[in-house]
N, C-alpha and C positions, 0 to 999 in steps of 0.2 A: 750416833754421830753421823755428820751430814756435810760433805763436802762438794758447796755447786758449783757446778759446771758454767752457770751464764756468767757469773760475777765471781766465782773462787772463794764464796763469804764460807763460814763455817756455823755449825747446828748441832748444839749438845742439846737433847732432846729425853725429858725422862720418861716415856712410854707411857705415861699415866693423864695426860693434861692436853688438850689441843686448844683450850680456848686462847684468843688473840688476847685476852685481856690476863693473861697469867705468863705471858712472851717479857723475856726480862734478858737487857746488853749487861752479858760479864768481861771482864777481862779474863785473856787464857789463865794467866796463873791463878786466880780465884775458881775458876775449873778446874785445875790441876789440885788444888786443896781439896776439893771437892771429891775427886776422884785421879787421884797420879797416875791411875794405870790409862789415861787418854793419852799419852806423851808416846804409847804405843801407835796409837795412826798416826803419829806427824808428819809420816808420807801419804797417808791416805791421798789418791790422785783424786781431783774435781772429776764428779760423777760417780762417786762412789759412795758408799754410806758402811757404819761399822754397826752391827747389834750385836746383843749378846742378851742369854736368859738373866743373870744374875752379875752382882760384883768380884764373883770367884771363878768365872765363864768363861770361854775362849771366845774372844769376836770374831763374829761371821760378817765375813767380809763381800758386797756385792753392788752392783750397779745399780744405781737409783731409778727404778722404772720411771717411765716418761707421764709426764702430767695429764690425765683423760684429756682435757683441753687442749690441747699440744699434739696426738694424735692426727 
């Protein structure tokens, strides 16, 4: 989970997929079916991102490194 800093948009993200053509708008609560335990960052602050190894995991919580391009 991905919360930006430029615009405040949000990124539920499943670690397995980065192509642009598999990128899909949900509504939160069709994410919260998905997985209820995301209602845990509802403060995540913009700049920060949440992982976790699994669905029974503790989220690691940390600041979203800066884009190579952005450097």
């Amino acid at each position: 989970v991905s919360h930006d800093e430029d615009d405040h948009a949000w990124q539920f993200l499943d670690g397995i997929s980065e192509k642009l053509e598999d990128l899909a708008l949900a509504g939160l609560g069709h994410v919260l079916e998905i997985d209820p335990a995301i209602v845990q960052l509802a403060d995540l602050a913009p700049g920060f991102q949440a992982t976790r190894a699994g669905s029974e995991e503790q989220w690691i919580i940390e600041r979203v490194p800066p884009d190579e391009d952005e450097e």
